[in-house]
C-alpha positions as CSV (number, residue, x, y, z in Angstrom):
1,X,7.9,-109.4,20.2
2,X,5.0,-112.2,19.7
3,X,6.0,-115.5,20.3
4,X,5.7,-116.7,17.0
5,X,7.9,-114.4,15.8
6,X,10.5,-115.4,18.1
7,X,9.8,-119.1,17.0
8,X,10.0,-118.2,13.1
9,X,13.6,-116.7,14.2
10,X,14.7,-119.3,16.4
11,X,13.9,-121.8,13.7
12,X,16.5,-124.7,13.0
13,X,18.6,-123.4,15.5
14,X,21.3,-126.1,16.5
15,X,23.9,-124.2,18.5
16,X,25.1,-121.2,20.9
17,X,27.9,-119.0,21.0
18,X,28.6,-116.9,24.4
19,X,30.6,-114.3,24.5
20,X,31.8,-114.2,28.4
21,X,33.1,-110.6,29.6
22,X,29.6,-108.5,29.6
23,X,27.7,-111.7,29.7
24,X,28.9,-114.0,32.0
25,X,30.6,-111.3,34.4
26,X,31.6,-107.9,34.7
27,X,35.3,-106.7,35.8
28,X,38.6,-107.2,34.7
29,X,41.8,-109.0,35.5
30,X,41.9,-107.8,38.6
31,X,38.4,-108.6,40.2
32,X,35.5,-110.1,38.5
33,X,31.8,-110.6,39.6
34,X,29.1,-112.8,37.7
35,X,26.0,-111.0,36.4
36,X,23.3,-112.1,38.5
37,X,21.4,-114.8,37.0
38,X,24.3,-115.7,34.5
39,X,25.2,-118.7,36.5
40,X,22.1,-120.7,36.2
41,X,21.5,-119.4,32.6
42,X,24.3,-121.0,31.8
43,X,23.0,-124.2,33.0
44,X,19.7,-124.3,31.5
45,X,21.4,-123.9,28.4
46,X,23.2,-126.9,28.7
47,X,20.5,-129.0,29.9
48,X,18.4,-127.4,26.4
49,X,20.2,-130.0,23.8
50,X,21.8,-127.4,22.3
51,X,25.4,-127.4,21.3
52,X,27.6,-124.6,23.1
53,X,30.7,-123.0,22.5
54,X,32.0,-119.5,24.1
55,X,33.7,-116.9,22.3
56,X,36.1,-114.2,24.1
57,X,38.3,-111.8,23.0
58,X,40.0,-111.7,26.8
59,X,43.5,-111.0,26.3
60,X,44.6,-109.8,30.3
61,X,44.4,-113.2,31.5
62,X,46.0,-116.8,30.9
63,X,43.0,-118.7,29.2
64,X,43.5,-121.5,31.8
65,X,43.7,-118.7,34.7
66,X,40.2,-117.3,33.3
67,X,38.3,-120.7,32.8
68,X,39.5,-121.5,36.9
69,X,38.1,-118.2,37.6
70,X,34.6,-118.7,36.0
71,X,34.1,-122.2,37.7
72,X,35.2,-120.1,40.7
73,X,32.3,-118.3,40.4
74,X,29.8,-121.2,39.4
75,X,30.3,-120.8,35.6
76,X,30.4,-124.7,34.2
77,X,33.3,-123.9,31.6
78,X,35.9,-126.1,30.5
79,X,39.4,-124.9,28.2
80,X,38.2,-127.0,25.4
81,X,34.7,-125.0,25.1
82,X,36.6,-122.0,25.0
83,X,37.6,-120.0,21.5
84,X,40.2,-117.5,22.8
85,X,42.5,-115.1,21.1
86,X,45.8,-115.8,22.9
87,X,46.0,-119.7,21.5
88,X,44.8,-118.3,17.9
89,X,47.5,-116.5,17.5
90,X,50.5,-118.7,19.0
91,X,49.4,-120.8,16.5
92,X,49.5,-118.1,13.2
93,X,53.0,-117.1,14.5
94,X,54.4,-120.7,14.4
95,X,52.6,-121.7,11.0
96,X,54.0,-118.1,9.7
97,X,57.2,-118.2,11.2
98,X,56.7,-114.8,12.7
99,X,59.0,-113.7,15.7
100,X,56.9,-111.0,18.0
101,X,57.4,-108.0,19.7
102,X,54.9,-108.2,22.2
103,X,52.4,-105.6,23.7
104,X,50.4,-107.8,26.0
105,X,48.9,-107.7,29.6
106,X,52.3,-108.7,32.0
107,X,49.6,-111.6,32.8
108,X,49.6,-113.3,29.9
109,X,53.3,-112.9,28.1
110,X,54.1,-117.1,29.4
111,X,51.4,-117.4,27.2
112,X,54.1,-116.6,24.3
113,X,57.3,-118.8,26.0
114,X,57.0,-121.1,23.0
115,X,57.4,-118.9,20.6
116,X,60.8,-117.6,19.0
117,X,60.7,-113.6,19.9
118,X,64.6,-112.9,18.6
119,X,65.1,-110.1,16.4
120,X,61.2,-109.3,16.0
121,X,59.7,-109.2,12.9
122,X,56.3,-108.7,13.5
123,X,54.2,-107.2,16.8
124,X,50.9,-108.6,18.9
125,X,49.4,-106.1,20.3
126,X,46.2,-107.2,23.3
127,X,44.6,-105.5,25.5
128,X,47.9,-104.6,27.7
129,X,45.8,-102.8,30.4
130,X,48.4,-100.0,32.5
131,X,51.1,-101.3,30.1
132,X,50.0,-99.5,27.2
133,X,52.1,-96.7,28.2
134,X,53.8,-94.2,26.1
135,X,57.1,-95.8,26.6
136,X,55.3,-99.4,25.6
137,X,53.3,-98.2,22.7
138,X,56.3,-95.5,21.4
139,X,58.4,-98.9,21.4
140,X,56.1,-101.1,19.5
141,X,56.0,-98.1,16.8
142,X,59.6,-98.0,16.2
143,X,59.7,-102.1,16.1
144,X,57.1,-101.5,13.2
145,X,59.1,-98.3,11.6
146,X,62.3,-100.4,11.5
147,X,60.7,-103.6,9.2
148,X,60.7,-103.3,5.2
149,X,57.4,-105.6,5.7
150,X,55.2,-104.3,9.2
151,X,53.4,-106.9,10.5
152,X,51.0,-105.6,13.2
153,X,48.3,-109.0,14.8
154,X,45.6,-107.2,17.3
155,X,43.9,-109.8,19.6
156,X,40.7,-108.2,19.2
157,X,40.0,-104.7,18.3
158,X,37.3,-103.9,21.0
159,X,36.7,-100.2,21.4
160,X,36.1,-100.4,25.1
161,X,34.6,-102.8,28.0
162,X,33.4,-102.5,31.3
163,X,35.6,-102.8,34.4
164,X,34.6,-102.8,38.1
165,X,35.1,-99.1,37.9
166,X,33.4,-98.4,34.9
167,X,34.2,-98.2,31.2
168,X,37.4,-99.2,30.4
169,X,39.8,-98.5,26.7
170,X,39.9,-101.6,25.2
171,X,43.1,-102.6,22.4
172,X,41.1,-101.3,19.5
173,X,42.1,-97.2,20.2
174,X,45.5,-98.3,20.5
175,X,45.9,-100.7,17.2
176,X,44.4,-97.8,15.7
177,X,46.9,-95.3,17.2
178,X,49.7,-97.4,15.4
179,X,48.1,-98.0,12.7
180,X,47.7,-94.8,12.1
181,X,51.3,-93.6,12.8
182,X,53.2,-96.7,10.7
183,X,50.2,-96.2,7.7
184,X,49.5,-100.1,7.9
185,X,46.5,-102.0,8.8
186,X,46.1,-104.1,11.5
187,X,45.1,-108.3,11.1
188,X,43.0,-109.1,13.5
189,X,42.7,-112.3,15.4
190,X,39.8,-112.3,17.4
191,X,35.9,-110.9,16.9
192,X,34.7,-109.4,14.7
193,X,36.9,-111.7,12.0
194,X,34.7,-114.3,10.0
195,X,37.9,-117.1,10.4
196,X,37.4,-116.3,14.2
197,X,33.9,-117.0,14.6
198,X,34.3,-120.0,11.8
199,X,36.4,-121.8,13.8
200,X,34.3,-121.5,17.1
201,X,31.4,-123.2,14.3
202,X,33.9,-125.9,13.4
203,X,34.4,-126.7,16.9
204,X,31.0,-126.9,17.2
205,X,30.5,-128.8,13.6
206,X,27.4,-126.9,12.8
207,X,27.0,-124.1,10.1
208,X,26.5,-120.7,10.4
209,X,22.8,-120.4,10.1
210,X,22.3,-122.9,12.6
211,X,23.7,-121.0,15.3
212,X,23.2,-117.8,17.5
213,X,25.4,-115.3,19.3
214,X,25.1,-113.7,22.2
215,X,26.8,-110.9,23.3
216,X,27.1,-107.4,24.7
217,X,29.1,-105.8,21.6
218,X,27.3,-104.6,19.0
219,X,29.8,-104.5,16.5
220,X,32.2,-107.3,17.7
221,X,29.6,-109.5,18.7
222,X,26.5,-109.1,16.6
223,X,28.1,-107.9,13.8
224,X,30.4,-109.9,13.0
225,X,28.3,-112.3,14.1
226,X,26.0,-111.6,11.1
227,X,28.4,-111.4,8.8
228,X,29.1,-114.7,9.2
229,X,25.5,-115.7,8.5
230,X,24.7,-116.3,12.1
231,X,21.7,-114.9,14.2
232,X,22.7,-112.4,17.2
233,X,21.1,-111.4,20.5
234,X,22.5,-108.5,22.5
235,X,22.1,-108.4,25.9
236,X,21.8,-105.4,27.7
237,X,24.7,-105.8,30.3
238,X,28.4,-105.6,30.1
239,X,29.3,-102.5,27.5
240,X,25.7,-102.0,26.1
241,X,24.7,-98.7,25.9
242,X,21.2,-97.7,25.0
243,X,22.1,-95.9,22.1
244,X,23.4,-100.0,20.1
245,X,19.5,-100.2,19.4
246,X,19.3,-96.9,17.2
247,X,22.4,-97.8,15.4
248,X,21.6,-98.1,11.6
249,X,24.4,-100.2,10.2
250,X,24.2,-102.7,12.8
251,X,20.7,-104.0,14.2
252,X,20.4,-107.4,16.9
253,X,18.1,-109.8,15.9
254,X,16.9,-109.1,19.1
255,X,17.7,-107.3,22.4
256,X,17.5,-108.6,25.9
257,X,17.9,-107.7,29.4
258,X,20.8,-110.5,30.5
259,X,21.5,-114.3,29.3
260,X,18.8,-115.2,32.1
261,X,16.1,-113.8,29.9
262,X,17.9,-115.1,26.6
263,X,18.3,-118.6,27.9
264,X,14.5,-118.2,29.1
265,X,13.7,-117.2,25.4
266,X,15.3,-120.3,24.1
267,X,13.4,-122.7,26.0
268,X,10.2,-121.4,25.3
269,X,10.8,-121.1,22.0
270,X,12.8,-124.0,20.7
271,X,11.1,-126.8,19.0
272,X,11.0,-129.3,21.0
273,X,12.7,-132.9,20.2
């Protein structure tokens, strides 16, 4: 793409969202690695001027557990740049007075110790990893069957993500599964929800169309990026798969190789001050 046609769709940006897991790094709970150049990517957007925020739907790990794990590995992140899924939701049970059955990653259920789980009347269900056994998911569907009024929160409803050892199911097969079986829909809290990404951009006090997204999903990410009203880059790590570029319901603003080259096409690009 000519460079003026990346400046006339870079134009009046203000602001950044990251998504981190396909971006940032690869891997799971268990072992993560950064993407090589992420780390310093990372920093040149911070020096740019412009305002950034990072938006995750990781659900296996305790949100201050995964921000210690990224400055671990040279990523300058703090808790309060972070727009997570576990905290969203904490928060929607207690305004809703909503008592969960939970099927979560072992990892993050302290996450929850604040919140009233007596006689369930509603269930989370995250990306639970080896717990989503039959047993675990069987358990969640009669919690569901027994309530006049099913409640059923998803953190997320990826389809799948990439592991150390390749592709891995992510919660959105299994929301479906009980969806499917209780004939309910899910709510989700997490991408690709507009009130997810909306309150990363109030965070960030800037509006929609001042502000890009980059990530590796093309639906959770760019998407519902777009939908929102925002820009979207995908980069071509994490779960992309060559086949995102010939979708035809969903199409990137643009497509690049790893936040290196995207943060690379934001300095070149942006108007400077």
């Amino acid at each position: 793409m000519a460079a003026g046609a990346w400046g006339e769709r870079l134009s009046g940006l203000q602001a950044v969202l990251l998504d981190i897991s396909g971006v940032l790094v690869d891997g799971d709970h268990r072992r993560v690695r950064p993407i090589p150049g992420a780390p310093r990517a990372l920093r040149l957007l911070k020096q740019s001027g412009l305002k950034l925020r990072f938006c995750t739907n990781e659900s296996q790990t305790p949100l201050s557990a995964f921000v210690a794990m990224l400055r671990h590995l040279g990523f300058d992140v703090s808790e309060s740049e972070v727009t997570a899924p576990v905290p969203a939701v904490c928060h929607l049970l207690e305004e809703r007075q909503l008592r969960p059955h939970l099927l979560v990653h072992d990892a993050v259920r302290p996450e929850f110790d604040r919140i009233d789980r007596t006689n369930p009347n509603c269930v989370v269900i995250a990306d639970a990893g080896e717990g989503f056994s039959y047993q675990q998911v069987n358990e969640a569907f009669r919690v569901l069957m027994s309530l006049e009024n099913p409640v059923l929160l998803s953190l997320g409803k990826g389809r799948f993500y990439k592991g150390m050892d390749g592709l891995q199911l992510d919660v959105g097969p299994f929301m479906k599964a009980l969806e499917y079986a209780c004939d309910i829909h899910a709510e989700v809290v997490g991408k690709p929800t507009p009130g997810f990404f909306q309150s990363a951009l109030r965070e960030l006090g800037v509006e929609a169309g001042q502000t890009l997204m980059i990530g590796d999903d093309i639906v959770s990410d760019v998407g519902g990026a777009q939908r929102c009203g925002m820009r979207a880059l995908q980069v071509r790590t994490g779960k992309y798969r060559p086949c995102d570029e010939r979708r035809s319901d969903v199409k990137a603003d643009g497509y690049v190789d790893n936040l290196a080259e995207a943060a690379d096409l934001l300095l070149r690009h942006l108007p400077r001050a």
